[in-house]
C-alpha atoms as one frame of an Amber mdcrd trajectory, in Angstrom:
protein
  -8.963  -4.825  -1.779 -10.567  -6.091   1.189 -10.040  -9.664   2.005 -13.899
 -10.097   1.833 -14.832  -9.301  -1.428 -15.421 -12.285  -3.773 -15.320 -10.320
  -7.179 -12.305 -10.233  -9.432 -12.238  -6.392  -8.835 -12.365  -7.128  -5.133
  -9.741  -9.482  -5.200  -6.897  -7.505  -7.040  -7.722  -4.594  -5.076  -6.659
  -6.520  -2.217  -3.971  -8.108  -3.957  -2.973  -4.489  -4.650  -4.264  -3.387
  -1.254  -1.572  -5.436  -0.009  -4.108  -6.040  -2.298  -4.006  -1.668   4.294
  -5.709   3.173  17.206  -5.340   2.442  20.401  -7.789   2.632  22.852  -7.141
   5.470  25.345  -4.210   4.642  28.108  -4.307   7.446  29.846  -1.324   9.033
  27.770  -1.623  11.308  25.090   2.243  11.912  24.390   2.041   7.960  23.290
  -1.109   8.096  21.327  -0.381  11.311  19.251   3.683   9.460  19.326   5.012
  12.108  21.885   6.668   9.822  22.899   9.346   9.069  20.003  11.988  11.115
  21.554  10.283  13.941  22.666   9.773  15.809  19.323   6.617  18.502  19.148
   4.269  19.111  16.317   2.406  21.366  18.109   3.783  24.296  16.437   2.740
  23.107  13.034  -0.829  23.770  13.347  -3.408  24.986  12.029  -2.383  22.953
   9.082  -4.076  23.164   5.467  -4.050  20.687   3.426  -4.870  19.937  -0.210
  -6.600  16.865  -1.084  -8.836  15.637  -4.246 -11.922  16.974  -1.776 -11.187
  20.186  -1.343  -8.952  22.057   1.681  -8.871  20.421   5.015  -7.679  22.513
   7.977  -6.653  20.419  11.317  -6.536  23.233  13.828  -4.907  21.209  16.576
  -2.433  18.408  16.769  -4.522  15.485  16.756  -4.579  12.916  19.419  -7.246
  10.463  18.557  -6.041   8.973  14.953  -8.313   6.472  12.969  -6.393   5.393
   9.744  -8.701   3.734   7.389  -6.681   4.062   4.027  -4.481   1.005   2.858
  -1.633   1.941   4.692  -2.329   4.722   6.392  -1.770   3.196  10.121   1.870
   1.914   9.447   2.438   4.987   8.087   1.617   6.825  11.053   2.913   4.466
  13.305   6.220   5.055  10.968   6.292   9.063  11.883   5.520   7.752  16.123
   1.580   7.594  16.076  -0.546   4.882  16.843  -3.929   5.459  15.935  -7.148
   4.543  17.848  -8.655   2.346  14.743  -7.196   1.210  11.248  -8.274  -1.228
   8.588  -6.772  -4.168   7.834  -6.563  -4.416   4.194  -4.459  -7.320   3.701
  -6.484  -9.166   6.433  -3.520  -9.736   8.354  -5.297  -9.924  11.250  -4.857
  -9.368  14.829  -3.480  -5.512  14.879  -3.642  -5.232  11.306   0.173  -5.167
  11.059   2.214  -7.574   9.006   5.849  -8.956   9.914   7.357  -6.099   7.171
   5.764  -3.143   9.986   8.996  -2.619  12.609   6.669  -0.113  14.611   4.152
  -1.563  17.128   0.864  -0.622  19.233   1.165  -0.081  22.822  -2.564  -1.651
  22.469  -4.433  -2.836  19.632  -6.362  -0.878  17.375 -10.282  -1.077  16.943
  -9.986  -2.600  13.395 -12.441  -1.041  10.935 -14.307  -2.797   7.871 -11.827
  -1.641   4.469 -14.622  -1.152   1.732 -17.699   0.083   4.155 -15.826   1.123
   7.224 -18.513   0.840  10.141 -19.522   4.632  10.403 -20.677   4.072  14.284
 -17.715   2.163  15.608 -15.502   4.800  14.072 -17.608   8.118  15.583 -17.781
   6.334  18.570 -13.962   6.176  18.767 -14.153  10.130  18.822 -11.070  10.765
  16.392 -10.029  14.403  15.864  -8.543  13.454  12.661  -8.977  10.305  10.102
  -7.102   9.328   7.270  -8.036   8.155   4.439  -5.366   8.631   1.898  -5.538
   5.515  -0.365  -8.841   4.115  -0.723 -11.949   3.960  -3.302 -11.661   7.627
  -3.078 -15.212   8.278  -3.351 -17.203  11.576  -2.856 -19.972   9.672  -0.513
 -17.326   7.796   1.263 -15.531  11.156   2.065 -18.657  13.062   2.975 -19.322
  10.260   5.284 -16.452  10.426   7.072 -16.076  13.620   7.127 -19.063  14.308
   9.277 -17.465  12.458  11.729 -13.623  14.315  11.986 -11.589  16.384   9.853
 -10.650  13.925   6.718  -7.375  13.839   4.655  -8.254  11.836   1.333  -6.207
  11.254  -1.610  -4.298  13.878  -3.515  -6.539  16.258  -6.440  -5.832  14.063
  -9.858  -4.760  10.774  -8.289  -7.171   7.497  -8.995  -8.780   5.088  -6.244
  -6.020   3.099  -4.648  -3.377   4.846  -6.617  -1.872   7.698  -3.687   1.876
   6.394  -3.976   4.051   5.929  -0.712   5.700   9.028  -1.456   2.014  11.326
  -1.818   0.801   8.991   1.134   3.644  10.054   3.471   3.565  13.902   2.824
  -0.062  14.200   3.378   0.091  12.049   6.687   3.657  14.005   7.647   1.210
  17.208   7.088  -1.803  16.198   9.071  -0.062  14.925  12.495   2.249  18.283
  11.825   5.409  16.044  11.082   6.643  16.676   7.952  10.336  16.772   8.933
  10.128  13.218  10.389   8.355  12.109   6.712  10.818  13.934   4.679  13.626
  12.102   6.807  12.004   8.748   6.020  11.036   9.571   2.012  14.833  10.330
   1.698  15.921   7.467   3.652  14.050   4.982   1.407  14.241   6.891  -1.975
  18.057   6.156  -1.454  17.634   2.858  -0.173  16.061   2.121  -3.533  18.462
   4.020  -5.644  21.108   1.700  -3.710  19.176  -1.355  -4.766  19.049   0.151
  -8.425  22.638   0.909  -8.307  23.350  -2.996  -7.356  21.205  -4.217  -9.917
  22.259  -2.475 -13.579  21.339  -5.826 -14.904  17.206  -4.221 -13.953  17.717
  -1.623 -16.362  15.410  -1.445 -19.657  14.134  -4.768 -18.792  10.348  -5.231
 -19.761   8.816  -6.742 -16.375   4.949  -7.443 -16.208   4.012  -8.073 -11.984
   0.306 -10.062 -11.923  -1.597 -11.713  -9.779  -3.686 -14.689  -9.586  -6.897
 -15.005  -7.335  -9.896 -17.471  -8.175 -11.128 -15.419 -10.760  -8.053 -15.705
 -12.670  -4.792 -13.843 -13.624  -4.483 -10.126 -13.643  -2.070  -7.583 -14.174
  -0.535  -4.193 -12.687   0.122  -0.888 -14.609   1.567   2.518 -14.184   0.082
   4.198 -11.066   0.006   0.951  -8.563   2.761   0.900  -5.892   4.405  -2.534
  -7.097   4.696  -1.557 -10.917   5.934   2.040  -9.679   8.835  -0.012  -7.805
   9.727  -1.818 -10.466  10.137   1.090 -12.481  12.362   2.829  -9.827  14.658
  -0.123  -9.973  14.880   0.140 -13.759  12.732  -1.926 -15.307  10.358  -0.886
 -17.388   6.280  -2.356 -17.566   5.678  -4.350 -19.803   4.084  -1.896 -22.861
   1.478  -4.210 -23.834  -0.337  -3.979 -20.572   0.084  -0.707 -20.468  -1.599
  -0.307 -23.763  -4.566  -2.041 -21.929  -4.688   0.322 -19.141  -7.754   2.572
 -18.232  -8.468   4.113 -14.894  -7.702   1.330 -12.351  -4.831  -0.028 -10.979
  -5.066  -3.219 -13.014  -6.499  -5.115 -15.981  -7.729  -8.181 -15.987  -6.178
 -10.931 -17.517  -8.596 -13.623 -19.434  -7.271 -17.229 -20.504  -6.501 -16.287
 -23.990  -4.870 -13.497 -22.752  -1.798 -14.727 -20.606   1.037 -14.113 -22.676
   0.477  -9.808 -21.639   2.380 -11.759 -18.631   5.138 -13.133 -20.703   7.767
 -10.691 -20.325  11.923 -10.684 -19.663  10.670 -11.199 -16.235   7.691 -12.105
 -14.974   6.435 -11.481 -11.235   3.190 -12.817  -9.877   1.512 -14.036  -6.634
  -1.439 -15.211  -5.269  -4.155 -13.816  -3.459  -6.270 -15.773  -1.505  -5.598
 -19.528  -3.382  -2.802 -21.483  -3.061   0.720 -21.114  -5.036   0.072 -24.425
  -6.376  -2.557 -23.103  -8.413  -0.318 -20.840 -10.390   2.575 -23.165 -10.407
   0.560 -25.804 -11.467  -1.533 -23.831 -13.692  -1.144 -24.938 -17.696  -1.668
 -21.636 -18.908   1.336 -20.551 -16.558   3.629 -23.135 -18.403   2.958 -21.611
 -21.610   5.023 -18.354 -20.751   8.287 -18.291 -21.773   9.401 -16.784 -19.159
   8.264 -19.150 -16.762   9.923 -22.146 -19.270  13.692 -20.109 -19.099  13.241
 -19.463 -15.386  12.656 -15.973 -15.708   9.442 -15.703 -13.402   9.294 -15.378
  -9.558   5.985 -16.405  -7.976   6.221 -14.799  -4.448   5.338 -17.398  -2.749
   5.858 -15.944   1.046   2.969 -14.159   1.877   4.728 -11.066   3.843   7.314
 -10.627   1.003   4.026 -10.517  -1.316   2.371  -7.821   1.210   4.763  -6.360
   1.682   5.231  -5.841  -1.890   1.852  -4.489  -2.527   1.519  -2.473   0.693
   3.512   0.899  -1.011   4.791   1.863   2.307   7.808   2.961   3.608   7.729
  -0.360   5.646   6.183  -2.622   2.678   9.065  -0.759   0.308  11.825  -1.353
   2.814  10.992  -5.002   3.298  10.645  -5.607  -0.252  13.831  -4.458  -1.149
  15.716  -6.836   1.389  13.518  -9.610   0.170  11.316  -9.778  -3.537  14.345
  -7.533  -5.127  17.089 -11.122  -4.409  14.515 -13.111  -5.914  14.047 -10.979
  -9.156  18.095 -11.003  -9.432  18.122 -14.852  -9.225  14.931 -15.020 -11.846
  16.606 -12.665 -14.432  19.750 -14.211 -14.129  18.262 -17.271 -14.737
């Protein structure tokens, strides 16, 4: 969710966003990452590619990327290619890129709006290929888009904001025509995490519910958002009464009379866009019994807490050296 939208929606989309380029030097080999070792996609295209919109076909490696999806451009810049423009979802500002993203830009991105991405500033970029993988995943924001360059959405059956790291990868690995280098990285982290699992048997079975807390109030993550699916590959399990509450989105909201759905064996929240205090010193958080025994981590850093919501490789990777401690220290209480 973009950092700009007031609205409770708004808000834990960005919280779940994380609530996620370079102008032309002169040197294509950097901009399309040629120059990450010397590897070649160029023998991978034409490339077609299935998406919720239908068949895309990128005839020729691109060279002028825009990534607009949450995500999207530190995923790319994970496989070696910086793209001309990319939103900044988490409103990280300056390049977009928080501390949890090793890669960098040889220069800056032109950063694009998250929710109405400026249609002008992106054509006049003149991008042979934009992604768009994790967004609102609508049919008018696709068509617009797609007028402009060849557009990889999200995957046929998968809900707005809900592409995981793993779906996000392959279709990005596909379109720049390097899906060795994003199989390489999917294994590398799906066995970092089943290391991380392997540490913690304590995680196993245990009922989690992960929230959030943003002006409008608590609110809480289900089945199909990138945080909630970690959890669940570390061996906990979410929490089955939020579940039960779950519809299309990412999240439900959580009213006042409604905060024990966040009382849980452990309990994970943070805030977006207020101040920690607010939840810590929040009565309604007190009431939880897992807060009372200890058993709650408010992630009170903000990159751990991006980088927990960004479902990245990067995001993933960084969460795992930093939240996962914290939940070990919570459940041991």
């Amino acid at each position: 969710m973009p950092s700009r939208v007031p609205t409770r929606t708004a808000a834990l989309v960005a919280a779940a966003l994380l609530l996620a380029g370079c102008g032309d030097d002169g040197d294509d080999d950097a901009q399309s990452g040629g120059g990450d070792g010397g590897s070649s996609s160029s023998g991978a295209f034409p490339v077609t590619i299935e998406t919720a919109f239908g068949d895309v076909t990128i005839d020729e490696e691109p060279i002028t990327v825009v990534a607009l999806g949450w995500s999207d451009a530190e995923t790319a810049l994970a496989l070696g290619v910086q793209p001309v423009g990319a939103s900044d979802w988490l409103a990280v500002g300056g390049d977009g890129l928080g501390e949890w993203v090793e890669e960098s830009y040889d220069e800056a991105p032109e950063i694009i709006e998250t929710l109405e991405p400026d249609l002008e500033a992106i054509a006049a970029l003149e991008p042979d290929l934009i992604l768009d993988t994790r967004s609102s995943a609508t049919q008018e924001r696709y068509d617009s888009l797609s007028q402009i360059a060849p557009t990889v959405g999200q995957p046929e059956g998968v809900g707005p904001y809900q592409t995981s790291w793993q779906q996000q990868l392959e279709l990005v690995g596909q379109a720049l025509g390097r899906t060795a280098e994003a199989d390489e990285l999917a294994a590398d982290l799906e066995q970092r995490i089943a290391d991380a699992a392997a540490e913690h048997p304590e995680f196993e079975g245990v009922e989690v519910a992960v929230g959030a807390y943003t002006s409008e109030g608590f609110g809480a993550y289900v089945r199909g958002d990138g945080r909630v699916d970690l959890m669940e590959q570390l061996g906990f399990v979410n929490k089955e009464a939020i579940q039960d509450e779950a519809g299309e989105n990412f999240f439900i909201p959580v009213g006042d009379e409604q905060v024990s759905l966040l009382d849980a064996a452990l309990t994970v929240v943070f805030p977006i866009y207020v101040e920690v205090s607010e939840i810590t010193g929040n009565p309604l958080w007190e009431t939880l019994t897992s807060v009372q025994q200890g058993h709650a981590v408010v992630l009170e850093d903000k990159a751990v807490a991006d980088a927990f919501s960004a479902a990245s490789v990067s995001g993933i990777a960084y969460a795992l050296d930093n939240a996962v401690p914290l939940f070990a220290e919570a459940l041991a209480g």
